[in-house]
mmCIF file of the N, C-alpha and C atoms, coordinates in Angstrom:
data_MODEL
# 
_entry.id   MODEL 
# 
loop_
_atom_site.group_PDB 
_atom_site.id 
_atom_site.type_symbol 
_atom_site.label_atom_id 
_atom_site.label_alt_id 
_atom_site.label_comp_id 
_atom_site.label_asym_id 
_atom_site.label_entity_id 
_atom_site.label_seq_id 
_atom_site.pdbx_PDB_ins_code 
_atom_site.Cartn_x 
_atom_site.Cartn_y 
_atom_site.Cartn_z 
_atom_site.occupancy 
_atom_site.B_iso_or_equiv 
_atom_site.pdbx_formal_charge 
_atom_site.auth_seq_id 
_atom_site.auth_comp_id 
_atom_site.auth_asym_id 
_atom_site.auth_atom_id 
_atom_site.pdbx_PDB_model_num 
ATOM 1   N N  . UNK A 1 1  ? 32.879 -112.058 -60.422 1.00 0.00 ? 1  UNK A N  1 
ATOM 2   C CA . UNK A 1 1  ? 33.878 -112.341 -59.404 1.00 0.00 ? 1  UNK A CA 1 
ATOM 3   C C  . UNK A 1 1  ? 34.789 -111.123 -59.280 1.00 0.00 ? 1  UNK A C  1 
ATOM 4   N N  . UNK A 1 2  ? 34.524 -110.432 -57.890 1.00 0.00 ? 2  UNK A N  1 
ATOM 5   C CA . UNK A 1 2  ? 35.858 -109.468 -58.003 1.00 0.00 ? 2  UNK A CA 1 
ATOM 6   C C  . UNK A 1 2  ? 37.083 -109.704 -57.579 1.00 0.00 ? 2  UNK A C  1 
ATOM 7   N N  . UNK A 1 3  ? 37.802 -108.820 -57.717 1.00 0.00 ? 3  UNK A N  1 
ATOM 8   C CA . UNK A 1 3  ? 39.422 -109.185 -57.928 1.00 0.00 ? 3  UNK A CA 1 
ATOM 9   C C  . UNK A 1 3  ? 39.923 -108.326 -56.689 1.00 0.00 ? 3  UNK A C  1 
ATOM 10  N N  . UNK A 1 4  ? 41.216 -108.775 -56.116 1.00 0.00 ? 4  UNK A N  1 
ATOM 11  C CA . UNK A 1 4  ? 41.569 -108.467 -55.034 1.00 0.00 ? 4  UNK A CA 1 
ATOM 12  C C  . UNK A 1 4  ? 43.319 -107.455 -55.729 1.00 0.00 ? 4  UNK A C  1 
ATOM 13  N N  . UNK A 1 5  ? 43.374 -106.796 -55.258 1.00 0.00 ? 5  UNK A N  1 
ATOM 14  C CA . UNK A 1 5  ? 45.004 -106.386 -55.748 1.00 0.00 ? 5  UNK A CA 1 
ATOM 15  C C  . UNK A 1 5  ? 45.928 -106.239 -54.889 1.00 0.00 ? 5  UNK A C  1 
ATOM 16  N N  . UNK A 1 6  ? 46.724 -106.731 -55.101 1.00 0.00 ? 6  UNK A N  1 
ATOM 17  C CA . UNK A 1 6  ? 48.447 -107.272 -54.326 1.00 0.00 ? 6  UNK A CA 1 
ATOM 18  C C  . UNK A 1 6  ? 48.572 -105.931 -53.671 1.00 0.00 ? 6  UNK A C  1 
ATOM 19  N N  . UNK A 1 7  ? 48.656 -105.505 -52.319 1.00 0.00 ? 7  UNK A N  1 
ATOM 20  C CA . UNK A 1 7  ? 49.256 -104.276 -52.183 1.00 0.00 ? 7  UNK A CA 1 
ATOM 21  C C  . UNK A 1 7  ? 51.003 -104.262 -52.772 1.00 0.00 ? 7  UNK A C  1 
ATOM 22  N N  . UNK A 1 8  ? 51.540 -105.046 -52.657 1.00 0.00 ? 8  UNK A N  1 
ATOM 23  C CA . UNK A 1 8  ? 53.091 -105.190 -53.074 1.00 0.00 ? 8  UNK A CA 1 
ATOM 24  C C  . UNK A 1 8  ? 53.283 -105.439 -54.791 1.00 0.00 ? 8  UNK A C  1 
ATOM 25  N N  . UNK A 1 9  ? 52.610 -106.323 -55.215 1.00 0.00 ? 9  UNK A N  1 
ATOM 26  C CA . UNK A 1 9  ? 53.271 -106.438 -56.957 1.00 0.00 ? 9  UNK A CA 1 
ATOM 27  C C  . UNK A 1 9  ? 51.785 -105.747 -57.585 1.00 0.00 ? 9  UNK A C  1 
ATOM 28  N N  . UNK A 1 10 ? 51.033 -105.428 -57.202 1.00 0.00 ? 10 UNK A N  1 
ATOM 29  C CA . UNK A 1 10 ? 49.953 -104.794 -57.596 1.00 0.00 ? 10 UNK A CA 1 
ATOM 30  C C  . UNK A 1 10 ? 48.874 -105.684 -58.886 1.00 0.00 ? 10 UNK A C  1 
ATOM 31  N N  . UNK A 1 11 ? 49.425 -106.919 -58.904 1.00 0.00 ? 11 UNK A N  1 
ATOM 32  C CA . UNK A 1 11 ? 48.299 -108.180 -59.376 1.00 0.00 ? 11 UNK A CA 1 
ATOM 33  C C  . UNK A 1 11 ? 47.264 -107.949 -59.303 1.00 0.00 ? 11 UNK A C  1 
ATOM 34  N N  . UNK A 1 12 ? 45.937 -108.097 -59.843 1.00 0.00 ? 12 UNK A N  1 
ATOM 35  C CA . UNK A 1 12 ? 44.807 -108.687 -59.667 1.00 0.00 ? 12 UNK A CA 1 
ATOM 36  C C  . UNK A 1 12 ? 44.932 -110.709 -59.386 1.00 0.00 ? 12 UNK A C  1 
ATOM 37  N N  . UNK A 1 13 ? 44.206 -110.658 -57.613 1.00 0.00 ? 13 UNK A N  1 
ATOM 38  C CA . UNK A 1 13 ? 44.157 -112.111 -57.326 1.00 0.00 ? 13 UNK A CA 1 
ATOM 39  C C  . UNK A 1 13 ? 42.429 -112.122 -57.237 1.00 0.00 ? 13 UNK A C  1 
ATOM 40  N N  . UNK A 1 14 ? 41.995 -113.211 -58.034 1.00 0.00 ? 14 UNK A N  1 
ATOM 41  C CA . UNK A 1 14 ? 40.502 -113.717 -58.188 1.00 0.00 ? 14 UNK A CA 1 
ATOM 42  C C  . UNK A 1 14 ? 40.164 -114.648 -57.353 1.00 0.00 ? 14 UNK A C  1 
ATOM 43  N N  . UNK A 1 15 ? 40.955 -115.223 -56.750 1.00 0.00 ? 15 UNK A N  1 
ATOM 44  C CA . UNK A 1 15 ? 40.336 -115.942 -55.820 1.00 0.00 ? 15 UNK A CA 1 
ATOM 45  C C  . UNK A 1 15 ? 40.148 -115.399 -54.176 1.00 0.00 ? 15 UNK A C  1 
ATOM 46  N N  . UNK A 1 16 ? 39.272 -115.559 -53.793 1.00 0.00 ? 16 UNK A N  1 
ATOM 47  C CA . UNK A 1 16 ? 38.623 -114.632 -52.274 1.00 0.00 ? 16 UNK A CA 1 
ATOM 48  C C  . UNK A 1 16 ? 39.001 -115.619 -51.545 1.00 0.00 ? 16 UNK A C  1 
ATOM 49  N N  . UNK A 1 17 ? 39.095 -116.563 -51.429 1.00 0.00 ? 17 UNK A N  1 
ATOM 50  C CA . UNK A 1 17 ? 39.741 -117.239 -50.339 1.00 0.00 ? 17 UNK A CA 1 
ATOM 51  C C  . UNK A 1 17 ? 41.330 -116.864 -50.158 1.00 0.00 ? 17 UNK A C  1 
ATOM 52  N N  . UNK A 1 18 ? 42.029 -116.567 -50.678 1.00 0.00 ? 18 UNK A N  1 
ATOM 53  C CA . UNK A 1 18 ? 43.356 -116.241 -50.791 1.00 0.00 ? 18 UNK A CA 1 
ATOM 54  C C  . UNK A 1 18 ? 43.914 -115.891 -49.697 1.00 0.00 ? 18 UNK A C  1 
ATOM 55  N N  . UNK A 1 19 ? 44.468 -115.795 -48.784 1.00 0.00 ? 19 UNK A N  1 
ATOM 56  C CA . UNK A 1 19 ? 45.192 -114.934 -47.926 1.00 0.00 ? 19 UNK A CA 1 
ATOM 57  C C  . UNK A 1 19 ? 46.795 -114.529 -48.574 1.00 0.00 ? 19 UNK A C  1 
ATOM 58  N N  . UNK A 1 20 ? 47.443 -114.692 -49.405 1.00 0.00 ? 20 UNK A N  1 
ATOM 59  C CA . UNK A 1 20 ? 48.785 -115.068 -49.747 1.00 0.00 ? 20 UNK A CA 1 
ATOM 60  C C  . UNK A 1 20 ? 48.624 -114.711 -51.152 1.00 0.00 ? 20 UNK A C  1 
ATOM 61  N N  . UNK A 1 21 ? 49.177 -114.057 -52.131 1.00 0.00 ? 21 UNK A N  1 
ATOM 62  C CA . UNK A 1 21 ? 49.531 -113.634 -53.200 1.00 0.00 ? 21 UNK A CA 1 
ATOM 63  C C  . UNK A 1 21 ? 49.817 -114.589 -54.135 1.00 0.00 ? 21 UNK A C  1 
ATOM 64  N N  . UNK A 1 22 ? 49.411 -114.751 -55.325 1.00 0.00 ? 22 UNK A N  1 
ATOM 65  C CA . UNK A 1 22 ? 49.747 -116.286 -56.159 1.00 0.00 ? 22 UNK A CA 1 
ATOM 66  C C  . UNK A 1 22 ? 51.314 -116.038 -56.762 1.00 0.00 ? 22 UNK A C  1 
ATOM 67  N N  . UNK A 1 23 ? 51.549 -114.223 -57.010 1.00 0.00 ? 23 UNK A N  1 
ATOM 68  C CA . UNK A 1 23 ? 52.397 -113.925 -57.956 1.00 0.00 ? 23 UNK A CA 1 
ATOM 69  C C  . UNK A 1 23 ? 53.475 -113.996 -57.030 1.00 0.00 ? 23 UNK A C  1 
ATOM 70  N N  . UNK A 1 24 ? 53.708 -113.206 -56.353 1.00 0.00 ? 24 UNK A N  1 
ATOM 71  C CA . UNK A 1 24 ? 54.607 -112.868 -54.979 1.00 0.00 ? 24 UNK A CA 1 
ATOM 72  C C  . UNK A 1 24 ? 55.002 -113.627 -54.090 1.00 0.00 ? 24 UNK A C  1 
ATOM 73  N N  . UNK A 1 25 ? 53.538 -114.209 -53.292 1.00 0.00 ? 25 UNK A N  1 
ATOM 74  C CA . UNK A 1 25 ? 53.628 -114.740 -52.156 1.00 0.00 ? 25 UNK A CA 1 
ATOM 75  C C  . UNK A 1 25 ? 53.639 -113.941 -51.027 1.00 0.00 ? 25 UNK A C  1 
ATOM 76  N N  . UNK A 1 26 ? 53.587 -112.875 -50.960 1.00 0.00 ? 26 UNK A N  1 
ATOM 77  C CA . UNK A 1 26 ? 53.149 -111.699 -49.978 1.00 0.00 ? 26 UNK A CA 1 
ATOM 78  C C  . UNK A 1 26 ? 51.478 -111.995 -49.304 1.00 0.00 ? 26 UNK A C  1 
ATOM 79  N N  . UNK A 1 27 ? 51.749 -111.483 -48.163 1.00 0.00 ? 27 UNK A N  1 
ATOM 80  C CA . UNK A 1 27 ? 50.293 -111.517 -47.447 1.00 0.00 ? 27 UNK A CA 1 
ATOM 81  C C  . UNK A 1 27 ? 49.414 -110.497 -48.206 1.00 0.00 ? 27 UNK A C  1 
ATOM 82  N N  . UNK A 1 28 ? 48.497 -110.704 -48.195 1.00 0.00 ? 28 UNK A N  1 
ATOM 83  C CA . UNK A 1 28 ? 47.359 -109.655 -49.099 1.00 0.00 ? 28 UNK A CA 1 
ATOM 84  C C  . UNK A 1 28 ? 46.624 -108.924 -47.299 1.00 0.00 ? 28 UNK A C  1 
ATOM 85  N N  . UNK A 1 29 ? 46.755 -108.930 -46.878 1.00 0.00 ? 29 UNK A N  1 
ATOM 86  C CA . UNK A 1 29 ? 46.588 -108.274 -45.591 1.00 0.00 ? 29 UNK A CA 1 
ATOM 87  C C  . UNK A 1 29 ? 45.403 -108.053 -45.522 1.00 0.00 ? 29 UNK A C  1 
ATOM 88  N N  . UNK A 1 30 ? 43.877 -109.571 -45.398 1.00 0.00 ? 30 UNK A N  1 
ATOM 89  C CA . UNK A 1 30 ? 43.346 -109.482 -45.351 1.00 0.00 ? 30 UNK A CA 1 
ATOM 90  C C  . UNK A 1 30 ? 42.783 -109.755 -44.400 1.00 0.00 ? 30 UNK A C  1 
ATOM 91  N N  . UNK A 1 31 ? 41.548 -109.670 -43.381 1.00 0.00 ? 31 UNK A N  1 
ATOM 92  C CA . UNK A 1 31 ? 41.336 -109.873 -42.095 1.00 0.00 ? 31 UNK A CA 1 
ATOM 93  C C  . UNK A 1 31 ? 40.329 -111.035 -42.482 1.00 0.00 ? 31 UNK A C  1 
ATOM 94  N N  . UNK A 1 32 ? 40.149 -111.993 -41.751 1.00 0.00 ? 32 UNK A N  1 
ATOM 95  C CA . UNK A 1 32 ? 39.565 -113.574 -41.831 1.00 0.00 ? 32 UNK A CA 1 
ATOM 96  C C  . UNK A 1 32 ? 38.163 -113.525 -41.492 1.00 0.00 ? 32 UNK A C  1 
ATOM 97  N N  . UNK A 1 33 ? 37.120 -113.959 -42.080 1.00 0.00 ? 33 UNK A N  1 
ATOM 98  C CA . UNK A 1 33 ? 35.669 -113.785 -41.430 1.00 0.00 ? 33 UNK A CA 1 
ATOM 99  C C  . UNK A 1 33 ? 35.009 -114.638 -40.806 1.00 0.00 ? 33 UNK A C  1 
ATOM 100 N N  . UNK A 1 34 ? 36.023 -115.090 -39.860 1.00 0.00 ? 34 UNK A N  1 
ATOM 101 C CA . UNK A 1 34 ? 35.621 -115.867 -38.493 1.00 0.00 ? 34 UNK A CA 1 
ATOM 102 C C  . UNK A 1 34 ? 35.567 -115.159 -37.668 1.00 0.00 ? 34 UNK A C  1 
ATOM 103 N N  . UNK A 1 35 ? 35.458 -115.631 -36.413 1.00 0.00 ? 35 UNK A N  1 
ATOM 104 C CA . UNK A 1 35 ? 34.870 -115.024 -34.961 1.00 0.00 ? 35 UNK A CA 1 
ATOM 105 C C  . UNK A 1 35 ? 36.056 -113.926 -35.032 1.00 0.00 ? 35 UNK A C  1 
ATOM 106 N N  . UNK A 1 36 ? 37.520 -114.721 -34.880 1.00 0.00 ? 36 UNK A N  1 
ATOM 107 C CA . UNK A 1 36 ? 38.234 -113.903 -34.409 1.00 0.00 ? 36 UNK A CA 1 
ATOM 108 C C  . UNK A 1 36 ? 38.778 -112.546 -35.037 1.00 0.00 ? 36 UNK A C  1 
ATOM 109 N N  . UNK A 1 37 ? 39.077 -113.196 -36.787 1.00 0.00 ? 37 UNK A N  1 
ATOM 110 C CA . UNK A 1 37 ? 39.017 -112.097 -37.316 1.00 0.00 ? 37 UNK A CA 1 
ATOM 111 C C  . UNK A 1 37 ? 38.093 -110.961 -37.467 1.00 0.00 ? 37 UNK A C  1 
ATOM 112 N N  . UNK A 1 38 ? 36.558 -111.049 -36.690 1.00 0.00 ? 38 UNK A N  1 
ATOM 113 C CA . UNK A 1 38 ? 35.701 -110.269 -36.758 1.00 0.00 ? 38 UNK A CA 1 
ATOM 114 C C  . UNK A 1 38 ? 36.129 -109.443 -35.282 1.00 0.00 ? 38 UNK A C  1 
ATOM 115 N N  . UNK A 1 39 ? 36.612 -110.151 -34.351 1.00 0.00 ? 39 UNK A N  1 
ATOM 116 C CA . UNK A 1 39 ? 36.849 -109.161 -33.091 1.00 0.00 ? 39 UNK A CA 1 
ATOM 117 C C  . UNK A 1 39 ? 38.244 -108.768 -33.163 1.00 0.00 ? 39 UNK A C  1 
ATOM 118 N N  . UNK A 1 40 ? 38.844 -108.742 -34.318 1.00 0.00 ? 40 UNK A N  1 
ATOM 119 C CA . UNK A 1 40 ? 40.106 -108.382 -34.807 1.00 0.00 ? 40 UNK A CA 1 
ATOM 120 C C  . UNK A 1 40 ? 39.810 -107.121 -35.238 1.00 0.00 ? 40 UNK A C  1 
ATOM 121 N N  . UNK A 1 41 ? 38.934 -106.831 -36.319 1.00 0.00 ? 41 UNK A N  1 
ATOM 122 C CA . UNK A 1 41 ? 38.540 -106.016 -37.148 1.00 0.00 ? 41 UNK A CA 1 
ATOM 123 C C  . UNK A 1 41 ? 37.409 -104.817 -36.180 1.00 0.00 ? 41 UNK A C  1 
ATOM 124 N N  . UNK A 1 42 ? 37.026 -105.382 -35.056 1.00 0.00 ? 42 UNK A N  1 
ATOM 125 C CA . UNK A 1 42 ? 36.328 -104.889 -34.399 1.00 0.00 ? 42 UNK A CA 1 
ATOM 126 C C  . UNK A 1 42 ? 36.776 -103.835 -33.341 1.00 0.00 ? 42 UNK A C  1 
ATOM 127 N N  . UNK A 1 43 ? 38.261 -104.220 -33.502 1.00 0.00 ? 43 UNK A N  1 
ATOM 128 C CA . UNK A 1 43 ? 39.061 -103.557 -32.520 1.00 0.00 ? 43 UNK A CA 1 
ATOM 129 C C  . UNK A 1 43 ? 39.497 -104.177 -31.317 1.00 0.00 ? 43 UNK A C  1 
ATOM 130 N N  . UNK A 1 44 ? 40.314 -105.130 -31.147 1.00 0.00 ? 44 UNK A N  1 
ATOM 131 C CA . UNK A 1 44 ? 40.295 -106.438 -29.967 1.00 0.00 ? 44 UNK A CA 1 
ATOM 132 C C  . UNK A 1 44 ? 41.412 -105.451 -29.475 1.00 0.00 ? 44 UNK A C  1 
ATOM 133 N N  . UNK A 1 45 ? 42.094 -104.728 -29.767 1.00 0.00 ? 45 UNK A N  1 
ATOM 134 C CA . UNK A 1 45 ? 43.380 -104.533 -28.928 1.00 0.00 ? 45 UNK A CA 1 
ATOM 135 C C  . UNK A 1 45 ? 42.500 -103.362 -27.574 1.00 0.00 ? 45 UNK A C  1 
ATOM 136 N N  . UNK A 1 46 ? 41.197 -102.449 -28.332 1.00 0.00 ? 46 UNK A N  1 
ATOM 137 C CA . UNK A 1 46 ? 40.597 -102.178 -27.133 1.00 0.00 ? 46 UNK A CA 1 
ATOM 138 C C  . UNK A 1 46 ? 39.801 -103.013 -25.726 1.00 0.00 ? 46 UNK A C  1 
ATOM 139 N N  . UNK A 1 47 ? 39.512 -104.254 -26.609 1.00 0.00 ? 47 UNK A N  1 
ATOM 140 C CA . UNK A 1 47 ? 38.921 -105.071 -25.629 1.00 0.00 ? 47 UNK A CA 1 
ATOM 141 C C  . UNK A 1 47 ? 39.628 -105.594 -24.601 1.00 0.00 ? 47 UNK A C  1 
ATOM 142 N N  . UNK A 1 48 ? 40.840 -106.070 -25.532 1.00 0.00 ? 48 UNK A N  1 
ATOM 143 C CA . UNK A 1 48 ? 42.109 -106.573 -24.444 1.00 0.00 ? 48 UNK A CA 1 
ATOM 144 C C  . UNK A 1 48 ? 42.519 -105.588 -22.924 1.00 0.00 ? 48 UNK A C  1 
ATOM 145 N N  . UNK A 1 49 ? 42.623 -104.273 -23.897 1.00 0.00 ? 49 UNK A N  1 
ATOM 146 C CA . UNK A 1 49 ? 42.857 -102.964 -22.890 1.00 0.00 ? 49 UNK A CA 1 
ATOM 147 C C  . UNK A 1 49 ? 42.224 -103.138 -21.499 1.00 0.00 ? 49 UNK A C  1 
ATOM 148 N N  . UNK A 1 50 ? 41.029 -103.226 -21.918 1.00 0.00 ? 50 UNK A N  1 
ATOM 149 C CA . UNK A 1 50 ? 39.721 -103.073 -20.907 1.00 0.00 ? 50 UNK A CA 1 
ATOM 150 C C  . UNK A 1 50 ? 39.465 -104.297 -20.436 1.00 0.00 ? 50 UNK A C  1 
ATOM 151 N N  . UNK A 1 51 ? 39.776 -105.626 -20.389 1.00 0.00 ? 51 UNK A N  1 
ATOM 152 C CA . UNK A 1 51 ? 40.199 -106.675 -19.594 1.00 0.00 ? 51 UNK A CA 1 
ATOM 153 C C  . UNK A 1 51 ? 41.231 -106.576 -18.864 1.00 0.00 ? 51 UNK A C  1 
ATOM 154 N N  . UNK A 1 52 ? 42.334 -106.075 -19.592 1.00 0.00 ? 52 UNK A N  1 
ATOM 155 C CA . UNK A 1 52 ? 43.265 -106.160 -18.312 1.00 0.00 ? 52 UNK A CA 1 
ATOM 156 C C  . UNK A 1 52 ? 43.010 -105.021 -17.074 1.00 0.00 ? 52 UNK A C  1 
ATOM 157 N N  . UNK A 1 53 ? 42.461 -103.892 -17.442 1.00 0.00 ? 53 UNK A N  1 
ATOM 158 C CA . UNK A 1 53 ? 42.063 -103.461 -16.481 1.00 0.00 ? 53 UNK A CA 1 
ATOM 159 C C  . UNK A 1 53 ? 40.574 -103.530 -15.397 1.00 0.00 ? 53 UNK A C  1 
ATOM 160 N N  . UNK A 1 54 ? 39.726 -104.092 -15.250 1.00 0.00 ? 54 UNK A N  1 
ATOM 161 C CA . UNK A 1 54 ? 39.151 -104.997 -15.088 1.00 0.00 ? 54 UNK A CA 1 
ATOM 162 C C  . UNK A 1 54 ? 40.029 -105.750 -14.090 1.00 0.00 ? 54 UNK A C  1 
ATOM 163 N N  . UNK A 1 55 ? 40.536 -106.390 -14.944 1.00 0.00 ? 55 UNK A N  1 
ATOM 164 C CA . UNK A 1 55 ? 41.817 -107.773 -13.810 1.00 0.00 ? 55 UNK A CA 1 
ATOM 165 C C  . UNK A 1 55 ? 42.535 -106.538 -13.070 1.00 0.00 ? 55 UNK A C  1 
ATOM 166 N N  . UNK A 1 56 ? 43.402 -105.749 -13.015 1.00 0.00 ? 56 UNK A N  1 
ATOM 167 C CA . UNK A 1 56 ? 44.094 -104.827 -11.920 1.00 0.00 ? 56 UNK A CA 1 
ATOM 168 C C  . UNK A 1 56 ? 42.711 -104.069 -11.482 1.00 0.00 ? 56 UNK A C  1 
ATOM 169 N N  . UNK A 1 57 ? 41.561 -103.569 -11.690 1.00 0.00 ? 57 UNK A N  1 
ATOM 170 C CA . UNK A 1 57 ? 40.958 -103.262 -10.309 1.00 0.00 ? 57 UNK A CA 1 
ATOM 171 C C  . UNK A 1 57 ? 40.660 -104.469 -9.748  1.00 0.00 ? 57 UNK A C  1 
ATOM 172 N N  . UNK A 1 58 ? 40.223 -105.585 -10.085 1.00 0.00 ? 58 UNK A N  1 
ATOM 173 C CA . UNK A 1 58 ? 39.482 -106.444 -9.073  1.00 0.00 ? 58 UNK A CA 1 
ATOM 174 C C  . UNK A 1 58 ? 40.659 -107.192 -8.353  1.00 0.00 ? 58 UNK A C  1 
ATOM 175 N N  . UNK A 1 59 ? 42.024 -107.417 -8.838  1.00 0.00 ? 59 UNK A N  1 
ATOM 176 C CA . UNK A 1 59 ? 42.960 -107.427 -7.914  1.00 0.00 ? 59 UNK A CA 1 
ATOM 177 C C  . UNK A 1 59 ? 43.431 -106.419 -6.678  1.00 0.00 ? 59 UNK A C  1 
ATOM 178 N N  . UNK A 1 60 ? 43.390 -104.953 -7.218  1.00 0.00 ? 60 UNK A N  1 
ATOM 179 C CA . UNK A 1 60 ? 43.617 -104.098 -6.300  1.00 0.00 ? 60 UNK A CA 1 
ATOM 180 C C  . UNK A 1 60 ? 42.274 -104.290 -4.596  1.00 0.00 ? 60 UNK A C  1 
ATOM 181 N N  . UNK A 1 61 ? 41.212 -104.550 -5.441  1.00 0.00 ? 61 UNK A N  1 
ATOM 182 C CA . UNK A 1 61 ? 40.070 -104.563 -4.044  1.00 0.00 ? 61 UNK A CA 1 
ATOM 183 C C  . UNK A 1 61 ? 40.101 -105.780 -3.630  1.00 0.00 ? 61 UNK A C  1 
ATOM 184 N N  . UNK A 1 62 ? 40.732 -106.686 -3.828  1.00 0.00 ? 62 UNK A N  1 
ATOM 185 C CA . UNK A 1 62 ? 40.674 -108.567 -3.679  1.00 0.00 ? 62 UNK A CA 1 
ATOM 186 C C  . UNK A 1 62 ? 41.716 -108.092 -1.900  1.00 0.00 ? 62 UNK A C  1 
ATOM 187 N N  . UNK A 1 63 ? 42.958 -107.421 -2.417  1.00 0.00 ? 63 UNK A N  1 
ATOM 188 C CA . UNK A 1 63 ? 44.494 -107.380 -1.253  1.00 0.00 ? 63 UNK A CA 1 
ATOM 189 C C  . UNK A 1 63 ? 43.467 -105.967 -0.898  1.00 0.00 ? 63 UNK A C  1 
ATOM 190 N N  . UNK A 1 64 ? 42.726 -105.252 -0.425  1.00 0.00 ? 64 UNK A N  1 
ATOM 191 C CA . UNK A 1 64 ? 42.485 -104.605 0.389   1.00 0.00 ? 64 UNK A CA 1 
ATOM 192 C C  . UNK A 1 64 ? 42.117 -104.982 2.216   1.00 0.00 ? 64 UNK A C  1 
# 
């Protein structure tokens, strides 16, 4: 079982489900391995980017 370490009190936490520090209570600032945390980790703030633009061209040619 490997061990995770506190970026803040610098602990070893053994449990992998953890999001939250046992010693501290600090976030262990880990990204979630669900959908979202995978398009989190994937870079969503570019995807977002490139939707909203997307939405302002097809608005700009919609009022032409």
């Amino acid at each position: 079982m490997s061990a995770i370490i506190c970026p803040h009190c610098k602990n070893p936490i053994y449990d992998e489900d953890a999001l939250l520090c046992h010693y501290c209570g600090n976030s262990l600032a880990r990204v979630s391995s669900g959908a979202v945390g995978k398009m989190r980790a994937a870079g969503m703030k570019w995807v977002l980017v490139a939707l909203g633009v997307i939405t302002l061209v097809i608005t700009i040619i919609m009022f032409q």
